[in-house]
N, C-alpha and C positions, 0 to 999 in steps of 0.2 A: 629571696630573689627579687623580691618586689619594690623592696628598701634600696637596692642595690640600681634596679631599673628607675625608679622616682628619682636617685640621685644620679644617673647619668643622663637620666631626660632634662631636669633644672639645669644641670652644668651647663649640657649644650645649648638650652634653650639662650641663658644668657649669657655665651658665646656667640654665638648664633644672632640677638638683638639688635646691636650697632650694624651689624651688615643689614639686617632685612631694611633696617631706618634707610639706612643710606642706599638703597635700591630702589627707595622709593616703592617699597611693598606694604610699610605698616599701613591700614586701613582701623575704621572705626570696629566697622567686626570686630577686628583683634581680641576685643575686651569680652567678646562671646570666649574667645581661644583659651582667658583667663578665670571665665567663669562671673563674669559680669553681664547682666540682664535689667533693661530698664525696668522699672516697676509695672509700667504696666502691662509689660510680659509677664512678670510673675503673676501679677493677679489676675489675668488673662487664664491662666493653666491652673486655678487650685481646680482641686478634686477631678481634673477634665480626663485624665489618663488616657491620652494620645497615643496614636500611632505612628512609631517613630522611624523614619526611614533615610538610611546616610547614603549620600554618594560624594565621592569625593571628588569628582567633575565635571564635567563638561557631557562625557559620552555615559558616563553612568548617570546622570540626569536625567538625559536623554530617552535612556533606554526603561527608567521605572518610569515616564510620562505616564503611557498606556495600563501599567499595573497599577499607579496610584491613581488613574481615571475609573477601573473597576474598583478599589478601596472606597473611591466614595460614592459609589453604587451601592456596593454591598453593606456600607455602615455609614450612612449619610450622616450618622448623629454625632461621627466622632470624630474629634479636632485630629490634626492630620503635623506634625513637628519633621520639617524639612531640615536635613545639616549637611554643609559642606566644607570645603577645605581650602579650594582655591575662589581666588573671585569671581572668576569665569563661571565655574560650576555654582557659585553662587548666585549671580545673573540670572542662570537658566532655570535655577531653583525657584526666584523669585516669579517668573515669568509663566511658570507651570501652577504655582499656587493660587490658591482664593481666598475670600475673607475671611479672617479667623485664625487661619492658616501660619503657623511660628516659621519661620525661616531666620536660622541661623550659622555660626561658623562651629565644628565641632572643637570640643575643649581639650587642650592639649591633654595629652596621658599622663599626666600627674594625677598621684591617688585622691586627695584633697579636693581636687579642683574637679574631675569626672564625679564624684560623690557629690558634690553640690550641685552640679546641674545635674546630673541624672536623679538625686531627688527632687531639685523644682520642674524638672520638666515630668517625673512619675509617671513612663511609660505601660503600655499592656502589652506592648510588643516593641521589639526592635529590629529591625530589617535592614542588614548590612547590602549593598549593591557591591557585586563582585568577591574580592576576600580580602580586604582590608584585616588585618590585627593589630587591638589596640587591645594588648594584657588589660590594663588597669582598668579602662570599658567594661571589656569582655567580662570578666573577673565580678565587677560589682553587680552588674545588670542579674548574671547568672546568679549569684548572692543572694539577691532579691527574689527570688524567681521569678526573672522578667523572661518569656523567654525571647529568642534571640537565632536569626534567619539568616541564613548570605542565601541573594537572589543572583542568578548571573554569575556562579561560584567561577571562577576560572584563577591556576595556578602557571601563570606565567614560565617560559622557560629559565629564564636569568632566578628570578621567584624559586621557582623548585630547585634552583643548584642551592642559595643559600638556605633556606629553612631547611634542606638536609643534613646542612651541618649543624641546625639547632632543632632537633627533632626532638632532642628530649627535654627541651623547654618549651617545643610548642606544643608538644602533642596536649598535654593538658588541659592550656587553653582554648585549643582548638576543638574538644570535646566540653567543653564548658558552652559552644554555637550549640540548638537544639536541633540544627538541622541545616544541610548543606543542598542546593537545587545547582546542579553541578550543567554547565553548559554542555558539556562534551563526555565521551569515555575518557578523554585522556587525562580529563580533570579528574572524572573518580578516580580514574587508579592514582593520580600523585594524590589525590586525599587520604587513598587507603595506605599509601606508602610512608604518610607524613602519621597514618597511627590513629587517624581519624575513626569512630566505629564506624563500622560498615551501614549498622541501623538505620545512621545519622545521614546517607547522603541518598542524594534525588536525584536521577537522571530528569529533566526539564528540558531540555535546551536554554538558546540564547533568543535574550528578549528583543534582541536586537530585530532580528527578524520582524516584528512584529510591529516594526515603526511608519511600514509599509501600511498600516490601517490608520495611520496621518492623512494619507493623502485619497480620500473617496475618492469613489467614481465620479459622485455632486462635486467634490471638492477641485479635479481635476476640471470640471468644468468652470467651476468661478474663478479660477484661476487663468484664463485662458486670456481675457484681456490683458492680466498682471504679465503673463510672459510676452505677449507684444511688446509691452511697456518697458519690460527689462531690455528687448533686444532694441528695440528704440532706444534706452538709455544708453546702449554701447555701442550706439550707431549704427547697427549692424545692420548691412543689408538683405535683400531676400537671396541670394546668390552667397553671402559670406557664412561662415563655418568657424564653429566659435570650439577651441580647445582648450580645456580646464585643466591646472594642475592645483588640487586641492592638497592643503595637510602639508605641503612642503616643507621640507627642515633645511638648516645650512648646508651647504655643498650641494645640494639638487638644484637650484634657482640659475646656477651657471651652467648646470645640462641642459637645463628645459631651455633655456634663451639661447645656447649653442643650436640645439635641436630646430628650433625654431627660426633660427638665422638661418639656417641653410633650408629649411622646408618653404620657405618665400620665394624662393626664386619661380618655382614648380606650382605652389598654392598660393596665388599672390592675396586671396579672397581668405585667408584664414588667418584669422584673431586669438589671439592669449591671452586668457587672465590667469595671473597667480595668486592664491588664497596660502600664506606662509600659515602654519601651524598655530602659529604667535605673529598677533595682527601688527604687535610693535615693532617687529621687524620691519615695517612696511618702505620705511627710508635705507634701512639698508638694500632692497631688493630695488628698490629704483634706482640707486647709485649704480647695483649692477648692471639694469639693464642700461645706463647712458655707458655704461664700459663697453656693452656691445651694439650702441647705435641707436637701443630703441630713445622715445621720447615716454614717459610714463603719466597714465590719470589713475589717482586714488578713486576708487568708489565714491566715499565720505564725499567727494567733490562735484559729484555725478548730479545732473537733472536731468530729468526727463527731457529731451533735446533732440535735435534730428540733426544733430552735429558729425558732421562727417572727419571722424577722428585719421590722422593721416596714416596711414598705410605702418609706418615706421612704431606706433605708440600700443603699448600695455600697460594691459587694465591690473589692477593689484587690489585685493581686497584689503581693506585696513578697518574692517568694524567686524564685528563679532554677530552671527546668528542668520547670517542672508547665503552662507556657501550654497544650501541648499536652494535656492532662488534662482543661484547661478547656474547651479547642476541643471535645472526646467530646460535651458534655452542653449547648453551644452549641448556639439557633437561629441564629442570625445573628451573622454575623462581619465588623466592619469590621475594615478592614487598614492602622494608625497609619504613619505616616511621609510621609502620601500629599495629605493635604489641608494641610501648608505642605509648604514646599523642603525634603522631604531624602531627597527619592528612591524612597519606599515601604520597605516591606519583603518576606518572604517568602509569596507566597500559597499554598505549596503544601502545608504540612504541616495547613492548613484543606479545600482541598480533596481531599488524600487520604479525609477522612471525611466528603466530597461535602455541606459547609458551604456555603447561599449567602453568598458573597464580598463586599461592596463595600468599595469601595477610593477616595481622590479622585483628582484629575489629573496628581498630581506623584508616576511611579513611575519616573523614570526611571534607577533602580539595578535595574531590573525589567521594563526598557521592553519587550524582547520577550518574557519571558515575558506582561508583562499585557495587550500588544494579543492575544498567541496567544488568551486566555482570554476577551477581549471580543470578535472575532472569530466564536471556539465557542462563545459564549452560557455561559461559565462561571464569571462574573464581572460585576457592574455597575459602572459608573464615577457618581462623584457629585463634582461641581466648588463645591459651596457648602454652608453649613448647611441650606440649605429644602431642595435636592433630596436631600441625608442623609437627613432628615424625613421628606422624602415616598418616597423609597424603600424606608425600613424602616417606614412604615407599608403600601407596597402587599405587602411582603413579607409583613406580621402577618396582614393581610386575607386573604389568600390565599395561603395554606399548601402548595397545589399547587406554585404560581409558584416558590417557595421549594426545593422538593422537585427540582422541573425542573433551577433553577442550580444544585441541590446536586451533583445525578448528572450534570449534564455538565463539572463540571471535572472529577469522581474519574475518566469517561470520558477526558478531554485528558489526565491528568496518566498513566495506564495506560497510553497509547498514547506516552507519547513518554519511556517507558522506555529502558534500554540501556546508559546511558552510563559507569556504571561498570563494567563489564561488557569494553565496548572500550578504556577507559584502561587495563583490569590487560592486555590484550591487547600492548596498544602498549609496555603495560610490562617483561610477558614479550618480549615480542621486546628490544626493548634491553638486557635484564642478557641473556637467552642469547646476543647478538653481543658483549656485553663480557666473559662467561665464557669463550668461544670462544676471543676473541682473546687472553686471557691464557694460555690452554691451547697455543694454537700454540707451538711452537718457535724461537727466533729464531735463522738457520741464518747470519744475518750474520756 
């Protein structure tokens, strides 16, 4: 099977290469992707047997910060091997790490090329964020007896239709993981359905939650000049009211600017920035907005200024790592990915700062977070442009109402803390039963 996988990975791969060139995606990475490593990476890592932790971007980053901040609490002595996928996820990996610290791009699933870095990088553990499957990883590591963790386990809806049709080629590998921390019930049951042992999986929760101990009490305060500062930078008065649409994908950028042409007339004191999913959209999204009259300022462009931007102009985020900045000095926060197909995105780093939420119908990369939050009154759901409209105007109206959805997510999201917490746990227990066991004596 394996032989068979190695050679439809190659084919595509170099199928696949003239386009990625020509997209202007090859990067120097790449040659981590190929199993190339400066030397003094290699001789950085002899004998060091790291702790090896993948995410593959951006939000699984994000979300091991807080767990790889207790790993080097808990084992200050031991070098720490970050991998990712995309460049983005790469970025944030970099920006999370400290010195010493490997950070690199993970190597394509070819058998050859996963066995050569996974022997120079010679992990003690490997910890997958979320459920990534890569056979030929998986396969080696388990070989070795490395063992091998998905943090954050979650099985997507789209995810569980296909790997039910290849259940009896995953199941194998999927038991080959020595343990699954499974965010939700609904993730255990598709692991159990997918043939997973039962043994193997961890109710945990989601670590997302837990990104909410980013932002101290201390922290919220030295911040306080910074949020003047931002609202200064988008001119914003004390009477204006700034709405966010974060995460946005194609086809939402002409709701939200529709939505927002007509809520002017009524709120003439409220401001829009859009934050597209993908910052390089960022020229695409200002051509939209001159289709509907607005005038556009990129951030990137932005100084600290007491510039009184004309009534007509939106803000467009086009850099990577500040949405969260923008969330601080948000009234209202819509949550892109949600009103077409692609699943939502994350609502929780908006309601850590007890932001009313809305979000459309379509979260289903989010499904149980977002019913939790509609459920708690933490969050509103909106299925079309008018109820958009009409929801963030009962919001502008009524600033209570607003206030209310704010503090009952920061309440839901406080309370269902933990979860990194119990992963470094489960973690600790499996390297101290593999230190053990290598310590025992074999009297064979």
């Amino acid at each position: 099977m394996f032989i068979l996988y190695d050679f439809i990975f190659v084919l595509f791969a170099l199928l696949y290469l003239p386009v990625f060139i020509f997209r202007g995606k090859f990067h120097s990475g790449f040659l981590n992707r190929l199993g190339f490593f400066p030397k003094d990476i290699q001789n950085s890592l002899a004998a060091k047997r790291p702790i090896w932790l993948h995410m593959v971007s951006v939000g699984e980053a994000q979300a091991l910060r807080i767990l790889l901040e207790k790993l080097r609490k808990e084992y200050p002595d031991r070098k720490i091997a970050l991998s990712t996928v995309t460049p983005t996820g790469n970025k944030i990996a970099r920006s999370i790490a400290v010195e010493g610290d490997l950070v690199f791009y993970l190597p394509l699933d070819i058998s050859f090329i996963v066995r050569s870095v996974a022997d120079l990088i010679n992990p003690c553990l490997f910890v997958i964020a979320e459920t990534e499957i890569w056979p030929n990883l998986i396969t080696y590591l388990s070989k070795r007896g490395i063992p091998i963790i998905s943090v954050n386990s979650r099985i997507s809806d789209r995810s569980f239709k296909s790997y039910k049709l290849i259940k009896f080629l995953l199941k194998g590998i999927l038991n080959k993981i020595s343990l699954f921390c499974a965010q939700t019930q609904t993730d255990s049951r598709r692991l159990l359905a997918l043939g997973v042992d039962p043994k193997k999986i961890k109710l945990t929760g989601n670590m997302k939650f837990d990104t909410s101990t980013l932002l101290s009490i201390n922290g919220e305060q030295s911040r306080t000049i910074d949020n003047a500062d931002y609202r200064r930078k988008l001119g914003l008065k004390e009477a204006d009211r700034l709405l966010t649409a974060g995460s946005t994908h194609p086809g939402e950028e002409e709701i939200i600017l529709g939505v927002y042409k007509e809520l002017l007339s009524d709120f003439p004191a409220l401001k829009l920035l859009i934050a597209p999913r993908h910052p390089e959209r960022a020229k695409e999204i200002e051509r939209l907005a001159l289709n509907y009259g607005f005038n556009s300022v990129f951030i990137s462009k932005l100084r600290l200024s007491t510039i009184d931007y004309q009534l007509s102009t939106v803000f467009i985020l086009d850099t990577i790592g500040q949405l969260k900045d923008f969330y601080v000095i948000s009234d209202i926060v819509f949550m892109g990915g949600s009103l077409i197909k692609k699943g939502g995105q994350n609502i929780l780093e908006p309601a850590v700062l007890a932001k009313p939420i809305i979000f459309g119908p379509h979260m289903f990369n989010f499904r149980d977070i977002a019913e939790l939050f509609l459920v708690s009154g933490g969050a509103v759901l909106v299925k079309n442009k008018e109820e958009l409209r009409e929801k963030i105007k009962d919001l502008l109206l009524c600033p209570e109402s607003a206030l209310g959805l704010g503090r009952r997510a920061r309440e839901l999201l406080l309370k269902n803390q933990g979860a990194s917490e119990r992963n470094l746990e489960i973690i600790k227990e499996v390297l101290s039963r593999k230190i053990t066991k290598h310590q025992i004596p074999n009297n064979n």
